[in-house]
C-alpha positions as a Markdown table, in Angstrom:
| # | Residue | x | y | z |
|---|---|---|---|---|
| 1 | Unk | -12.8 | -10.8 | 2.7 |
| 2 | Unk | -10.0 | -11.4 | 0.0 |
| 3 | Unk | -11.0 | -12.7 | -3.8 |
| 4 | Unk | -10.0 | -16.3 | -2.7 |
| 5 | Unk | -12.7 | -16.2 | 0.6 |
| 6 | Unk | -15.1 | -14.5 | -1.8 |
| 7 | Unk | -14.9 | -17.4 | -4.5 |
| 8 | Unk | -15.1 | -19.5 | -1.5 |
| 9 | Unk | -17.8 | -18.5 | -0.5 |
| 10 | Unk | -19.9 | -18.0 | -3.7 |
| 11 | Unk | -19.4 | -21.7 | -4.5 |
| 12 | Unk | -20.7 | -22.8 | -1.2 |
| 13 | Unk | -23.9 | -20.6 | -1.5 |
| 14 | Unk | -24.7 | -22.4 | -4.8 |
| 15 | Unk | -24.2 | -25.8 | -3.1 |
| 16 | Unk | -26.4 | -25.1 | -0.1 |
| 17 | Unk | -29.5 | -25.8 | -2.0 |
| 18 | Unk | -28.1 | -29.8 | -2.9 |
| 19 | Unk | -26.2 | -30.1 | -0.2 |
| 20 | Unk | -28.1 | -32.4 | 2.2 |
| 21 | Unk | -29.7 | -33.9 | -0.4 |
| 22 | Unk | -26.5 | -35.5 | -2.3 |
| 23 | Unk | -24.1 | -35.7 | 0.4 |
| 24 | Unk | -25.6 | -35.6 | 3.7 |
| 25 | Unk | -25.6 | -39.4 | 4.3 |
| 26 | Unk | -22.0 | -39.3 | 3.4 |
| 27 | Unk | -21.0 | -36.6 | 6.5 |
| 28 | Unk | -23.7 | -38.0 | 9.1 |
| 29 | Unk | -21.4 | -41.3 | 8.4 |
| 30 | Unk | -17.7 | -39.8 | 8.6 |
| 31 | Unk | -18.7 | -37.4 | 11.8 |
| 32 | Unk | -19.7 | -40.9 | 13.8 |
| 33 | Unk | -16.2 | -41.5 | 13.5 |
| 34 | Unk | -15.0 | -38.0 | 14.6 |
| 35 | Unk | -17.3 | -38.0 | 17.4 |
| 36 | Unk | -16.3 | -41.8 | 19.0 |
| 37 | Unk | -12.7 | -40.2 | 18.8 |
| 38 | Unk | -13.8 | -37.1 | 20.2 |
| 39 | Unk | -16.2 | -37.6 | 22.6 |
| 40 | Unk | -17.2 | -33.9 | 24.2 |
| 41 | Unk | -17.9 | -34.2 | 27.5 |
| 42 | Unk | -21.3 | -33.1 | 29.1 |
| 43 | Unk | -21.7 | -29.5 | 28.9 |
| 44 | Unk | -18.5 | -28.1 | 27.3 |
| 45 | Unk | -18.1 | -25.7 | 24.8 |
| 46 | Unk | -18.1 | -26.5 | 20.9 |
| 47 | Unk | -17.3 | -24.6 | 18.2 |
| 48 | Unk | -17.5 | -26.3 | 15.0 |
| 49 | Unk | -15.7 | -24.3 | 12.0 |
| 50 | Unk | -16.7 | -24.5 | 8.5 |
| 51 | Unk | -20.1 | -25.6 | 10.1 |
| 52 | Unk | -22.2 | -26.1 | 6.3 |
| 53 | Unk | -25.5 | -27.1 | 6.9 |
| 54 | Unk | -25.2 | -28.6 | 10.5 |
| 55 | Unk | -24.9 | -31.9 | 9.7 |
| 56 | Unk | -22.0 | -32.3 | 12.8 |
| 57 | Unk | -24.1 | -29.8 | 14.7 |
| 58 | Unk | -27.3 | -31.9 | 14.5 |
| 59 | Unk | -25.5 | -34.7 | 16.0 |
| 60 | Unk | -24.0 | -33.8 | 18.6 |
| 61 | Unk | -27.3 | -32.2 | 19.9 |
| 62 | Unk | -29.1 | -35.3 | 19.7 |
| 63 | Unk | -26.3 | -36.9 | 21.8 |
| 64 | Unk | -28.7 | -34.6 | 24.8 |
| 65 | Unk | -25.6 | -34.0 | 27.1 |
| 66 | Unk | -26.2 | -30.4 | 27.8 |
| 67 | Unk | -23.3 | -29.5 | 25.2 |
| 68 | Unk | -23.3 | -25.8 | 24.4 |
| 69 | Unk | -22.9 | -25.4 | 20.7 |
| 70 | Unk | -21.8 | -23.3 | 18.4 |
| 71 | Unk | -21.2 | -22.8 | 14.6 |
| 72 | Unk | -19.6 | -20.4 | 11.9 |
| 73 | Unk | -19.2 | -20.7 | 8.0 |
| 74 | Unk | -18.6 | -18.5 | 5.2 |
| 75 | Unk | -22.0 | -19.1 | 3.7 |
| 76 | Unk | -24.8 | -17.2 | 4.1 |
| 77 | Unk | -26.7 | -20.5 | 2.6 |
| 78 | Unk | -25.8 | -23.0 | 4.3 |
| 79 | Unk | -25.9 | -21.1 | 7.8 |
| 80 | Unk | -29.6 | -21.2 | 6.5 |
| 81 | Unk | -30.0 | -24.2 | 5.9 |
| 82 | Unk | -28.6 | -25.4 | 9.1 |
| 83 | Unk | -31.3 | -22.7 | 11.3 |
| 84 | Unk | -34.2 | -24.7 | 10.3 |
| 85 | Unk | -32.9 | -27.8 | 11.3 |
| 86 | Unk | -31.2 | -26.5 | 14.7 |
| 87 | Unk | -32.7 | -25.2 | 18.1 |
| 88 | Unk | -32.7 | -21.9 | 18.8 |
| 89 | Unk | -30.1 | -22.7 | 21.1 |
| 90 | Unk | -27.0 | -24.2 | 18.9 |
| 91 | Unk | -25.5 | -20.3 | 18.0 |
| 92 | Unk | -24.6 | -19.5 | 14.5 |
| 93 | Unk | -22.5 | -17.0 | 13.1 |
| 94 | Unk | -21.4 | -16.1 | 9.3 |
| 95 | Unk | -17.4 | -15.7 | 9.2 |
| 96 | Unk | -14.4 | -16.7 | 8.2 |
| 97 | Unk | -11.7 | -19.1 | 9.9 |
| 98 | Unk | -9.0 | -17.0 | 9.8 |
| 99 | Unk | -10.8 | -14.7 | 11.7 |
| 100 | Unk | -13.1 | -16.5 | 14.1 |
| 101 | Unk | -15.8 | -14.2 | 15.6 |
| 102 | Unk | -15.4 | -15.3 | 19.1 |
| 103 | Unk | -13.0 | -14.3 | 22.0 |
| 104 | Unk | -10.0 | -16.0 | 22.7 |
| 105 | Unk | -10.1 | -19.5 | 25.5 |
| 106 | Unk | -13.7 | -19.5 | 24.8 |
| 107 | Unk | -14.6 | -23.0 | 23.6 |
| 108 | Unk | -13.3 | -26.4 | 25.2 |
| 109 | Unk | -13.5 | -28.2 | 21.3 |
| 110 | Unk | -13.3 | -27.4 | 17.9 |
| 111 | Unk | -14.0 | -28.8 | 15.1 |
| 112 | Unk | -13.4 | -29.0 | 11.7 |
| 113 | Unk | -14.9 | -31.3 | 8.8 |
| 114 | Unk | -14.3 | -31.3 | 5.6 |
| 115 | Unk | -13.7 | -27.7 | 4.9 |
| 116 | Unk | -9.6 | -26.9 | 5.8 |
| 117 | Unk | -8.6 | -27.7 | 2.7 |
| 118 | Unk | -10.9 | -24.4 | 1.1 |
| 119 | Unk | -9.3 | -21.9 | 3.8 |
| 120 | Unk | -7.2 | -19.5 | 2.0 |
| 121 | Unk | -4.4 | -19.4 | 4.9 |
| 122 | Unk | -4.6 | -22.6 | 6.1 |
| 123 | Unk | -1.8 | -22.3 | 9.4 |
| 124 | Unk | -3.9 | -18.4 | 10.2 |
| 125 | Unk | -7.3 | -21.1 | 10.4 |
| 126 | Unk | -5.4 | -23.2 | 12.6 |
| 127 | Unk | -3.9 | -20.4 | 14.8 |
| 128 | Unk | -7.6 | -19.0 | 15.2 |
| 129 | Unk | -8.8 | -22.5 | 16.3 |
| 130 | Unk | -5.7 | -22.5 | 19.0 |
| 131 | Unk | -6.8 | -18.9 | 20.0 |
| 132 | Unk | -10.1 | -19.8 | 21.1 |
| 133 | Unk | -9.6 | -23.0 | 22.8 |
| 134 | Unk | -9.4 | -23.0 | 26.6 |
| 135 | Unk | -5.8 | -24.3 | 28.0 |
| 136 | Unk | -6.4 | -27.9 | 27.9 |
| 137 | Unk | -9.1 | -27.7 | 24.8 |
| 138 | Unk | -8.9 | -30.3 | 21.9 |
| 139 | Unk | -8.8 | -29.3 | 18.5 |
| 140 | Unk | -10.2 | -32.0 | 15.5 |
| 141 | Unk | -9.7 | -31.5 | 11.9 |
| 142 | Unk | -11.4 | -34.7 | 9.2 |
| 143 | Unk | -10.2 | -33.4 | 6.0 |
| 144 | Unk | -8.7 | -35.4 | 2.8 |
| 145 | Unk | -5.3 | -36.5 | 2.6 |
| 146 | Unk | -2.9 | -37.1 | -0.1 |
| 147 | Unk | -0.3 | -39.3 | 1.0 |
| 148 | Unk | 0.5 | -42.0 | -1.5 |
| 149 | Unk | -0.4 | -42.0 | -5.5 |
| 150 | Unk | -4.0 | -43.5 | -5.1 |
| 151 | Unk | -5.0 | -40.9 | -2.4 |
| 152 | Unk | -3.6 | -38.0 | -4.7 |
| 153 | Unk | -5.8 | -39.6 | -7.5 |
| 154 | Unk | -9.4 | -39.9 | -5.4 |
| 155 | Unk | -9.0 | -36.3 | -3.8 |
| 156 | Unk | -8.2 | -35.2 | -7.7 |
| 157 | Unk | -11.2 | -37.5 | -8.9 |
| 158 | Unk | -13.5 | -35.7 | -6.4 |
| 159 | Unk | -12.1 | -32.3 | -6.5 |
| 160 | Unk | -12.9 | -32.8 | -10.8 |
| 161 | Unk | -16.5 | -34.3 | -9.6 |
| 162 | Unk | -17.2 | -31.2 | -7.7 |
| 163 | Unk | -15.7 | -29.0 | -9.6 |
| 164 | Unk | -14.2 | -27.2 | -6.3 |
| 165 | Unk | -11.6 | -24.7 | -6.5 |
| 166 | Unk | -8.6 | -22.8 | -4.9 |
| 167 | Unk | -8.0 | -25.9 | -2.5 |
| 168 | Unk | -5.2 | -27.3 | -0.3 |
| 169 | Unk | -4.8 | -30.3 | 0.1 |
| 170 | Unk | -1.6 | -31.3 | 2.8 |
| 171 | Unk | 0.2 | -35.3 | 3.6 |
| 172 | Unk | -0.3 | -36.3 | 6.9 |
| 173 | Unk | 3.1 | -35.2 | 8.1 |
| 174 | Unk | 2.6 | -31.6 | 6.8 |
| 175 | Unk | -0.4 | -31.6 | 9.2 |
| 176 | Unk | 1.1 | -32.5 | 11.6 |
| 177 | Unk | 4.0 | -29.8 | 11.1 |
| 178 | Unk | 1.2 | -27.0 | 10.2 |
| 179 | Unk | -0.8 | -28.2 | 14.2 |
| 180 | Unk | 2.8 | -28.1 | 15.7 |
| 181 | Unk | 3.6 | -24.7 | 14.5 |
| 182 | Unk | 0.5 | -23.5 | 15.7 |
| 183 | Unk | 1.0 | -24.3 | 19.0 |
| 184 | Unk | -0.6 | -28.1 | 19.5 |
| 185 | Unk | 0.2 | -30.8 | 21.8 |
| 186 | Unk | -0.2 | -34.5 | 21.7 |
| 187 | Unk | -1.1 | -34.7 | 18.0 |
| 188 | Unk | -2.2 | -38.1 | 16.8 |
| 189 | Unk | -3.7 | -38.9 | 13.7 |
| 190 | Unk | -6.1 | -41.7 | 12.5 |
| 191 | Unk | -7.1 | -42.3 | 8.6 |
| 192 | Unk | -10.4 | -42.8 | 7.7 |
| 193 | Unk | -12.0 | -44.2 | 4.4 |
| 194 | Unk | -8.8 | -44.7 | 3.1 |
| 195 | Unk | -8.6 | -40.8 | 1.8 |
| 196 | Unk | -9.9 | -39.0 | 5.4 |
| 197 | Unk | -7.1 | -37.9 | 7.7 |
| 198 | Unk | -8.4 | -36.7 | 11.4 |
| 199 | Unk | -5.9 | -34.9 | 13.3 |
| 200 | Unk | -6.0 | -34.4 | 16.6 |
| 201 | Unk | -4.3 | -31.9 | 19.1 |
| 202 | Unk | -4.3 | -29.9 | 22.3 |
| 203 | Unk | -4.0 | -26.4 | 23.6 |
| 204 | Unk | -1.5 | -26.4 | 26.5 |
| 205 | Unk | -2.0 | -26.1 | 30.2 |
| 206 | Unk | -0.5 | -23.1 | 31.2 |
| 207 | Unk | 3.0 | -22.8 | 32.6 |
């Protein structure tokens, strides 16, 4: 782990204990939209990265459709956090995205909420996630955007309000250009609360 990951990670220890409390109502209402766009099928394969607390976890267990579930975060914490809250059966794992613990064309989703713009190597994260999708997996990535000046100014206004550091925030073209070079298909995109950009994309049949 570099000094970037291990700042990273510090600051998301300390926030595991407020987490759910402040801003828990906040994610369960963005996922909703992640997961009508989304929609896993019955029993696939999810990985979520950047997991937290669960939050996206949660819901898509309650949805009952036999999906087998998996997360991984940085955080000691908030993998904590998101055990007692979780069945036995949703796996968690502490690491990094840049170097998921998984083997490759394991998982047919992944994804990603709120948390790309902290990676330190932002096309490496998205690489990982293309590794270990199956041919034919979809990838999903909600994160803020900054396209225009009033976007610029709310992701500054809440990067000040919690006072995060060494981000990345990208437009909604260099998104697109960073899930192209990584070897995506069929990206779309969809805004979301004005300041929320969810990019989709897929891992190729193959030829």
């Amino acid at each position: 782990m570099d000094a970037l990951e291990d700042r990273s990670r510090e600051q998301f220890e300390a926030w595991a204990q407020w987490f759910d409390r402040r801003l828990g109502w906040s994610f369960s209402h963005t996922n909703r939209h992640l997961l009508r766009l989304v929609d896993p099928s019955p029993g696939s394969r999810v990985l979520d990265v950047g997991s937290g607390t669960g939050i996206l976890l949660q819901q898509m267990n309650e949805r009952d459709t036999g999906l087998r579930l998996f997360g991984v975060d940085i955080a000691h914490q908030m993998l904590t956090a998101a055990r007692a809250k979780l069945p036995d059966r949703v796996a968690l794992h502490q690491g990094s995205a840049n170097s998921l613990p998984y083997s490759s064309d394991a998982f047919d989703y992944v994804t990603c909420t709120a948390s790309f713009h902290h990676y330190r190597d932002p096309p490496g994260a998205l690489h990982e996630m293309h590794r270990v999708l199956r041919p034919c997996g979809r990838v999903a990535v909600l994160d803020p955007f900054t396209d225009g000046v009033l976007r610029r100014l709310v992701c500054g206004a809440l990067e000040f309000t919690f006072r995060e550091r060494d981000t990345a925030l990208f437009t909604s073209e260099e998104m697109r250009d960073l899930f192209q070079r990584a070897g995506f298909v069929n990206v779309s995109q969809s805004s979301y609360l004005h300041y929320k950009l969810l990019t989709l994309g897929s891992k190729p049949a193959p030829t």
